[in-house]
Each structure stands twice: as structure tokens, then as C-alpha cells.
C-alpha positions as CSV (number, residue, x, y, z in Angstrom):
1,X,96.6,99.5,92.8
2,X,97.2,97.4,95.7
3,X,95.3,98.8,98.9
4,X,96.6,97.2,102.1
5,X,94.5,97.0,105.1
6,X,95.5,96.4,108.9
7,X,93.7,95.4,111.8
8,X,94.5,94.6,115.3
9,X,94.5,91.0,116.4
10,X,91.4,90.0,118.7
11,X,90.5,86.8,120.8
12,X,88.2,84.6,119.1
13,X,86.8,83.2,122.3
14,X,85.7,86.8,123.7
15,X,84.4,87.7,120.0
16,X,82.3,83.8,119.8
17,X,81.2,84.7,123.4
18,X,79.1,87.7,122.2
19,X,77.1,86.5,120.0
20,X,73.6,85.7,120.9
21,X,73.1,82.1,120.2
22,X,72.1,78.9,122.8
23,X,75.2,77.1,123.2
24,X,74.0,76.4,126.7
25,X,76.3,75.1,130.2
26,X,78.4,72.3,128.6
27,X,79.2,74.9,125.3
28,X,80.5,77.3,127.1
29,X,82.5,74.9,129.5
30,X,83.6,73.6,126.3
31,X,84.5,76.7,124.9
32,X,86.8,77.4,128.0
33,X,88.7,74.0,128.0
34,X,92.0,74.7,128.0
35,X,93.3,71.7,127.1
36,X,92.4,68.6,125.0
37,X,91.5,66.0,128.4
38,X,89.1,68.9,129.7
39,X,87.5,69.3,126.6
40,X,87.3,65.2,126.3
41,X,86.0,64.9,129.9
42,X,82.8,67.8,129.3
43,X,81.8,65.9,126.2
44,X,82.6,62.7,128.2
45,X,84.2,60.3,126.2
46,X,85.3,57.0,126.6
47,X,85.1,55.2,130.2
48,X,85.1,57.4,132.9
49,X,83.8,55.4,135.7
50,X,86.4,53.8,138.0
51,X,83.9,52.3,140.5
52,X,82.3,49.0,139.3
53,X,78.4,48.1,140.0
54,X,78.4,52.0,141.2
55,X,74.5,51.7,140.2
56,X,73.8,49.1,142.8
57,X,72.6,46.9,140.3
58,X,74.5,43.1,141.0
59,X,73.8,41.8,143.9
60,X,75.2,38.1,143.4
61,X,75.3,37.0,147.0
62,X,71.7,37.8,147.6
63,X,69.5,41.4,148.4
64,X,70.0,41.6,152.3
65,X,71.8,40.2,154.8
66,X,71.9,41.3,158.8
67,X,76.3,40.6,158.8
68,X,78.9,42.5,158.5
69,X,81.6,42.1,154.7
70,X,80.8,41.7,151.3
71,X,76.6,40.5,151.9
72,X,74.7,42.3,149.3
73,X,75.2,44.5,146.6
74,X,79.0,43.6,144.6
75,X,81.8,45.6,145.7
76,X,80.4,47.6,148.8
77,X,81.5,46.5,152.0
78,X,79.3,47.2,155.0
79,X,80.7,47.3,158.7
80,X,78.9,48.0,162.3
81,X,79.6,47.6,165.9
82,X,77.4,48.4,168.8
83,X,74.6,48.1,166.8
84,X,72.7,45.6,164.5
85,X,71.4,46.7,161.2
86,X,70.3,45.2,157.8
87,X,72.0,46.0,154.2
88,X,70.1,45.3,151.5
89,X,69.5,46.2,147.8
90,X,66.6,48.2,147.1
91,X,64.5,49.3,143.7
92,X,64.2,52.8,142.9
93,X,61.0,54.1,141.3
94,X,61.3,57.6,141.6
95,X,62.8,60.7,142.2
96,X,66.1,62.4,141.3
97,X,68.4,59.6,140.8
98,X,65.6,57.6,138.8
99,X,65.5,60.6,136.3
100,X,69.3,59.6,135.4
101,X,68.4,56.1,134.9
102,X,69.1,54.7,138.1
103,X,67.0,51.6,139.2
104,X,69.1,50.4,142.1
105,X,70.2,52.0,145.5
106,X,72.4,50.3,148.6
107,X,71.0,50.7,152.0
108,X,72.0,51.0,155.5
109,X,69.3,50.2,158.3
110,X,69.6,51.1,161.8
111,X,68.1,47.9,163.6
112,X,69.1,48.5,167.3
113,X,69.9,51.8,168.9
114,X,73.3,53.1,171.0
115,X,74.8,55.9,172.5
116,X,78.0,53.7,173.2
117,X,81.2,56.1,172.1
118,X,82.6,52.5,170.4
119,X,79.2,52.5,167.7
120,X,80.1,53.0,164.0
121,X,78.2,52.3,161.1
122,X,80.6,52.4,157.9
123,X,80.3,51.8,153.9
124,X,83.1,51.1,152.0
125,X,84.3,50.7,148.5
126,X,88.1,49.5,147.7
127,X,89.9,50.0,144.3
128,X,93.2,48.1,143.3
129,X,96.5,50.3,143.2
130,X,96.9,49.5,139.8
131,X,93.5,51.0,138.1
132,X,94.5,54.2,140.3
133,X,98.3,54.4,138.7
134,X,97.0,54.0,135.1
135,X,94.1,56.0,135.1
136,X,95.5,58.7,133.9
137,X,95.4,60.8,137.6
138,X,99.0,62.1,138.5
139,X,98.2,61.5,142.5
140,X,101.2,63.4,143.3
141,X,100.7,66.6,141.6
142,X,98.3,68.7,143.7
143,X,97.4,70.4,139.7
144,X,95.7,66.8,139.1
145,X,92.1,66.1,140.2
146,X,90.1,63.1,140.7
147,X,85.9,64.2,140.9
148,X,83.7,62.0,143.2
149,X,79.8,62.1,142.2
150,X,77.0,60.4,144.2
151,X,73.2,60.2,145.5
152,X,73.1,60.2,148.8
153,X,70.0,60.1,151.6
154,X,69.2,59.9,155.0
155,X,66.3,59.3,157.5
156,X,67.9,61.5,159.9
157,X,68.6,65.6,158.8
158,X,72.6,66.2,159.5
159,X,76.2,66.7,158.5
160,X,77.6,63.2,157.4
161,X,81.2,62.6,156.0
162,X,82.3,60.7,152.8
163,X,86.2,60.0,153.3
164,X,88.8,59.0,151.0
165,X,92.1,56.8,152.4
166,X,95.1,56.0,150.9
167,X,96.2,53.1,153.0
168,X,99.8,53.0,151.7
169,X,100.3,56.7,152.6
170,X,101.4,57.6,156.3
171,X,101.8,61.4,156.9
172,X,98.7,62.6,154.3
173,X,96.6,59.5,154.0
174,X,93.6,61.1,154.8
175,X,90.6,63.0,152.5
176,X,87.4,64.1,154.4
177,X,84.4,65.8,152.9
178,X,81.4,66.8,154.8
179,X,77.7,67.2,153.7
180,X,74.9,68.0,154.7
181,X,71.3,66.1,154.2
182,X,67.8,67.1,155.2
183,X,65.9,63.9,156.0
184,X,64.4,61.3,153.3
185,X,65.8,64.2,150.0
186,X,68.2,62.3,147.5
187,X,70.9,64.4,147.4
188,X,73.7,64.5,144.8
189,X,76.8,65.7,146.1
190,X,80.2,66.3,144.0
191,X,83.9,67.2,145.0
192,X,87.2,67.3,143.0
193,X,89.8,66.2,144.8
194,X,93.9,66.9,143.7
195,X,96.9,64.7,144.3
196,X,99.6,65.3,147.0
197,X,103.4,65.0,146.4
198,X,103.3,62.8,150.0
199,X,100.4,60.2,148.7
200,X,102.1,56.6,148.1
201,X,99.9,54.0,145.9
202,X,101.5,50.8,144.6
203,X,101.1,49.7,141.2
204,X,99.7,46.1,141.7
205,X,96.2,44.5,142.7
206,X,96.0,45.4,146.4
207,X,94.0,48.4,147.7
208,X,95.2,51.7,146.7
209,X,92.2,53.8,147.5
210,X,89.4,53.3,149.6
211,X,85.9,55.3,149.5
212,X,84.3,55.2,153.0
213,X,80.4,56.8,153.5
214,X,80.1,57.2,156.9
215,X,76.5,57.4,158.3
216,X,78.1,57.4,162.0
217,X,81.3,57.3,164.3
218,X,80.9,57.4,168.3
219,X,83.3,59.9,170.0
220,X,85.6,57.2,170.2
221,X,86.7,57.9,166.5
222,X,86.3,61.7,166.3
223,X,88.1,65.0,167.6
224,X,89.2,68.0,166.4
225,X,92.5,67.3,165.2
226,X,90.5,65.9,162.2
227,X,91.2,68.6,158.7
228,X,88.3,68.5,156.2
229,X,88.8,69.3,152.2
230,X,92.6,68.7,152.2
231,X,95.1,65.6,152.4
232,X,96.0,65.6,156.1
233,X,97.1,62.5,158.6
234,X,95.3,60.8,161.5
235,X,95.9,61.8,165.2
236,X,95.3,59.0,167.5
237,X,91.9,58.2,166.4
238,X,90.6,61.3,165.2
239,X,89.3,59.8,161.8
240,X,86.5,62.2,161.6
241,X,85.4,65.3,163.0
242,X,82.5,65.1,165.4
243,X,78.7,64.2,164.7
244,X,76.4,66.9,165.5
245,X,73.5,63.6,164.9
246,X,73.4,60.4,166.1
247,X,72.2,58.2,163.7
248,X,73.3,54.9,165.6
249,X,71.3,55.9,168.4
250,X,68.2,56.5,166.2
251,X,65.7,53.4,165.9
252,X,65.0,52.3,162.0
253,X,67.4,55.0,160.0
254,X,68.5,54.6,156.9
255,X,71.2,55.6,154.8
256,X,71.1,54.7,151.1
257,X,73.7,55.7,148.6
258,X,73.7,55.1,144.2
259,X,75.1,56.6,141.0
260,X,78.8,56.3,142.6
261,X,80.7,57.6,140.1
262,X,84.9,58.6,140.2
263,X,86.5,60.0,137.1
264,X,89.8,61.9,136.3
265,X,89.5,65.8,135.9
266,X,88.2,68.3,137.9
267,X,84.5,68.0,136.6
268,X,81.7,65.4,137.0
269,X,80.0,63.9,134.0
270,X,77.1,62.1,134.0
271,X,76.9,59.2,135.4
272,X,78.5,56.4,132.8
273,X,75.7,53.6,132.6
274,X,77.0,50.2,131.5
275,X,75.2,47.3,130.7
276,X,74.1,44.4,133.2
277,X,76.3,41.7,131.3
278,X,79.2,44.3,131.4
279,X,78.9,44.9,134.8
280,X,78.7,41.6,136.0
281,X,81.7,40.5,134.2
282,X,83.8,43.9,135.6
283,X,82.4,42.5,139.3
284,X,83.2,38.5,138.8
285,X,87.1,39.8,138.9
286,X,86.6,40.0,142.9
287,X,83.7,37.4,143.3
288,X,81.7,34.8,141.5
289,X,79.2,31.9,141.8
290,X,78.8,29.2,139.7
291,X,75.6,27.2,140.4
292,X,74.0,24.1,139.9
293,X,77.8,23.2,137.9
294,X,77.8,19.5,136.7
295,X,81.1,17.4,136.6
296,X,81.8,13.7,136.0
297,X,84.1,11.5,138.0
298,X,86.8,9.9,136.2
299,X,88.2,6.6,137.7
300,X,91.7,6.2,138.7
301,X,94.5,3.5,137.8
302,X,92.7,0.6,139.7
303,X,89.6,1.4,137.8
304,X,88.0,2.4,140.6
305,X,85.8,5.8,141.9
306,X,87.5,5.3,145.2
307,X,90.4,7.8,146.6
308,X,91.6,8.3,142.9
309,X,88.7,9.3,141.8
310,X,89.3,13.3,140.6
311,X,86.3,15.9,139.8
312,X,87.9,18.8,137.2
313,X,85.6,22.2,138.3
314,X,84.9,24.5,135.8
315,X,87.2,27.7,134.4
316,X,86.1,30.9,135.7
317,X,83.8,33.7,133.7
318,X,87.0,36.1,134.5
319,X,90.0,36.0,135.2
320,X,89.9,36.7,139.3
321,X,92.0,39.4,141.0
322,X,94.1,36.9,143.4
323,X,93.2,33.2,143.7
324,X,90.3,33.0,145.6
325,X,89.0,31.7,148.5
326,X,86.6,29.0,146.8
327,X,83.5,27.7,149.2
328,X,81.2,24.6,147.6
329,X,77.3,24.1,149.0
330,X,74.4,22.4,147.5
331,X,76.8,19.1,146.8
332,X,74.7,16.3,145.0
333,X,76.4,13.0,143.9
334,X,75.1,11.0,140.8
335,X,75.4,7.2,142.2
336,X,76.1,4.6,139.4
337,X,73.3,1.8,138.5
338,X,71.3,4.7,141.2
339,X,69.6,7.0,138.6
340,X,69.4,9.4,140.9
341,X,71.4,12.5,142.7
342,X,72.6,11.8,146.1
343,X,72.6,14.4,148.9
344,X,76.8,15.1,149.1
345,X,77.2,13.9,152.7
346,X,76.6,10.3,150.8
347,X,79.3,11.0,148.4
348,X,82.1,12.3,150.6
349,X,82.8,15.5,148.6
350,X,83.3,18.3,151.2
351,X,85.4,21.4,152.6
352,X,88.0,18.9,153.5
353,X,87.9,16.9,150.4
354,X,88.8,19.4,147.4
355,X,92.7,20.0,146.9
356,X,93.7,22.7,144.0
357,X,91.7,25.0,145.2
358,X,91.7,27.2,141.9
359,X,94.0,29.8,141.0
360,X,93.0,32.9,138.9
361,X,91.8,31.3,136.4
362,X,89.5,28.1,137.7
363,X,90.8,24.8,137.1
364,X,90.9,22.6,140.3
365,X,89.6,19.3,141.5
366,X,88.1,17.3,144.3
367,X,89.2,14.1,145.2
368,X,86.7,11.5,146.3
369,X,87.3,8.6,148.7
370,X,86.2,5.1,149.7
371,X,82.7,5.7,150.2
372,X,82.3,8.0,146.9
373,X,83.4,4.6,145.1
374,X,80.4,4.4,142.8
375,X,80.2,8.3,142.2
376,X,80.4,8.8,138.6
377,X,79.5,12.7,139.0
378,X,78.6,15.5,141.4
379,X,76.2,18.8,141.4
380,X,77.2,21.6,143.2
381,X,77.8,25.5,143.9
382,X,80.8,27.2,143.8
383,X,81.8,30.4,145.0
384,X,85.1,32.1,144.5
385,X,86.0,35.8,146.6
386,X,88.7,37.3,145.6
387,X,87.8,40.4,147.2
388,X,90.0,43.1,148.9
């Protein structure tokens, strides 16, 4: 005899959630995926990360600088007016971000004071329009999400704003997200953010998105017209809404940011740490310095190390982003029958004196003249910039 029995169907989820057993935060975010890229984001695999050096750890050009540009840490831009303050590259030792295995944090320092409605105080990171079109984020569907991660801290208590632009989109360019900071408490803040049918971003290696931190803007740059939380556009020069603080007019604060992180999906992993040799490489793309680099002369047709006389440089680490705006210091000359180096002013290698001056790859040369006759080779510095 055959018995048959029926029972009504039942969700597996609801009947898994019952039972008593530690699957903790991330299981039962897992649990609720809905599709295969949530689930792969919770348990977060593969590369995540679209900002380079986001733990502050290269500094190639040096750990603090009192200018304005690319000075310090790789990849973050620093701008001020009305004011003079330092950037610089500090060493964490403790605290929240240090927990996550952060060693490294960018700083801000307020060095003058100014109630001028023109002061501003800005930090900014720019990403090429291509990594944005192939990482996977649909910018024009408002159901896809980009999630922005970050320690952030002030000297002075206050609401500051973290902004992202498009700077090929007109009417909805704009992203602003406010946050608030008690004074000297790392602070991690996190926002999703979802695409926009209006945003434009080109598919090459110009900007397509920029990240600004914004520690200050004088009422010269703020007003009401400016929407938080959504994409809007730009009235006049409403980039911001108001600040309640005024940290430009506040003698010695600080700002310090680390542990940038932005990923595709509407949830933020931990941050993705990546080896100093891998970061380097991922930040030589924009800039690079080759020191101390050794090169022999070679003589021309008349046998002579006089105006023919041509000085191959070296191929780049990485392939750079655009070809680069190459500068050369620290120029030695090694003098035949001299045995000795010879301070470059001597040799007649200068600014003015290297043609070529590298494409992406490397691969240029310096041309010599009369007076660099007996040069046979030269010691120097290069740097390449390829930045945006």
C-alpha cells in the first residue's frame, strides 16, 4: 500500500531564520542577498577598491609641503586660498582606523587664519572616466549604487561636507553629503550613492568623477540653493550649503582623512588593503620618479660628444596615463679622462636641452652640445606627472 503525503510549500529563508544558531551580521545580510553581486560584495570578493593609495601610504614626492597640487601623499590633491596651510603625511598609532590596519592618514593644517568670504580649503581625489564605465556601476540607473567609506577627523566640532562631481554632467553634476564631527574623534562615515539617467561620463582617461572633502568654503561658495543626498546642479556658486564652523578662520586646525574606500553596490566592505609594491605600481600610472638614473653618451657621426651626442632615458615602471610632463634635477656629468661626476651646469644637460620628452611608455633622449663634448654619461632625476 502506497500512502501519499501532502504538505504545503514553505520559505526556506523564514524557516533557516528561526533556528537558534550564531550566524552573526554578515550571515544574515548574506542570507537576504537577492542576487549573486550582493551576495559577492558581503563576502567581498575580488577588488573592490576604486581609489588608489586610499590608505595614505605612498607619498613619492615627499611627506609635507606648504603649496597647493599634487605635494604629498599620491593621488590627493590639496587646494587653499586666503589662507596658508601645510599638507602632510602622517603615521597612525592608534585608534579606530589603526584597528583596521591603517598606518597612514592625510592631513590638512590650518597655518594662517581668515574670515575672508573668498577662503576655501579643499581635498580632492580624481578618477578616469574609464575605470568608472567598466566598473561594473550602471551611473544612469538610479537602481545602481556606488558606496563611499572613510575615516575622517577634525580639530574643530562641526558639520563638514564630502561632495562628489561629475564634471562632464551639466544639469545633475552635483552629489553633496554632510557629516557631522566632534573634535579630535576619528570618524567613519559611509553613504551609497545611485546613478542618474542625466549623469554623462566618457569612456577614456580624463576625469570622470571627482571626490572633494571639504574642511571649508567662505560664503562666497555657499547658499541655499545647494540640495544635499541627491544628484542636483549648481546655482551660481552655491556649491555647498553654508558652514555653521569656520575652520579657515581657526588658528592650527586640522583635518585628516584615511581608509578611502569606493566600491560598486549599495554596501561597504572592509577596507581592501593591498600591498606597498602593488600600490605603488597602481600610483606610478599618474606619477613617477626615477632617481639617481645612470645613462651613457653615445657619440655622433663626427665621433664626437658635441651637439650629436644623444642620452637614451630609461622606460617607465608603468605604462603612464597620458605622456607626462617629465622634469630632470640632481643632473651630474661623467667627464672623460675626469674620473669624476661633474655638477650638470658643466655638462649642458638642462630643461632646454632634452627633446622627446617621453611618451607613455619612457623612451626619450637629451641632446648634448659643444661644451658637453667630453661627456661620456650623466646622473640624474627624473620625474614624470601624468596626473589629472
Amino acid at each position: 500500500m502506497t500512502v501519499r503525503v501532502n504538505k504545503s510549500s514553505f520559505n526556506i529563508r523564514e524557516k533557516l531564520s528561526e533556528l537558534e544558531r550564531p550566524i552573526g551580521l554578515k550571515g544574515s545580510e548574506l542570507m537576504k542577498a537577492e542576487t549573486a553581486q550582493e551576495a559577492r560584495n558581503l563576502v567581498s570578493a575580488g577588488r573592490r577598491n576604486l581609489i588608489i593609495n586610499g590608505d595614505m601610504k605612498v607619498a613619492q614626492r615627499g611627506t609635507s609641503s606648504t603649496s597647493t597640487g599634487y605635494r604629498t601623499v599620491d593621488r590627493i590633491q590639496c587646494t587653499h586660498a586666503q589662507i596658508t596651510q601645510t599638507q602632510t603625511q602622517q603615521s597612525l598609532t592608534s585608534g579606530d582606523p589603526y584597528d583596521e590596519g591603517l598606518r597612514y592618514f592625510f592631513r590638512v593644517q590650518n597655518t594662517s587664519v581668515s574670515s575672508n568670504s573668498t577662503a576655501i580649503s579643499e581635498i580632492s581625489y580624481r578618477i578616469e572616466g574609464q575605470d568608472i564605465n567598466q566598473s561594473g556601476w550602471n551611473f544612469k540607473s538610479g537602481n545602481s549604487y556606488l558606496t563611499v567609506s572613510f575615516w575622517v577627523r577634525s580639530s574643530l566640532a562641526g558639520t563638514y561636507y564630502f561632495w562628489l562631481n561629475s564634471p562632464e554632467t551639466s544639469a545633475v553634476g552635483y552629489y553633496r553629503i554632510p557629516f557631522t564631527l566632534s573634535s579630535n574623534t576619528w570618524t567613519k562615515i559611509t553613504h551609497s550613492i545611485p546613478g542618474n539617467s542625466g549623469i554623462t561620463i566618457d569612456n577614456d582617461n580624463g576625469t570622470g568623477l571627482i571626490l572633494y572633502w571639504i574642511p571649508y568654503y567662505g560664503t562666497d561658495y555657499t547658499g541655499s540653493t545647494a540640495l544635499t543626498e541627491q544628484w542636483s546642479g549648481r546655482t551660481g556658486n552655491d556649491y555647498l550649503p553654508d558652514f555653521v564652523q569656520n575652520w579657515c578662520n581657526t588658528a592650527s586646525a586640522t583635518f585628516d582623512i584615511t581608509g578611502v574606500q569606493l566600491e560598486v553596490g549599495k554596501n561597504a566592505t572592509e577596507f581592501e588593503h593591498r600591498s606597498y609594491g602593488e600600490e605603488l605600481a597602481l600610483c606610478q600610472r599618474y606619477y613617477e620618479v626615477i632617481d639617481n638614473y645612470h645613462a651613457s653618451a653615445h657619440r655622433g657621426l663626427d665621433n664626437n660628444f658635441d651637439g650629436h651626442t644623444t642620452i637614451t632615458g630609461p622606460v617607465y615602471a608603468v605604462t603612464k596615463r597620458t605622456g607626462p610632463t617629465v622634469t630632470i634635477s640632481n643632473v651630474y656629468g661623467w667627464i672623460a679622462n675626469n674620473s669624476g661626476w661633474t655638477s650638470g651646469t658643466s655638462v649642458n644637460i638642462n630643461g632646454t636641452q632634452y627633446v622627446n620628452q617621453a611618451g607613455i611608455t619612457g623612451r626619450w633622449q637629451w641632446t648634448g652640445d659643444s661644451t658637453s663634448q667630453n661627456t661620456t654619461g650623466v646622473r640624474l632625476t627624473i620625474k614624470a606627472d601624468a596626473e589629472l
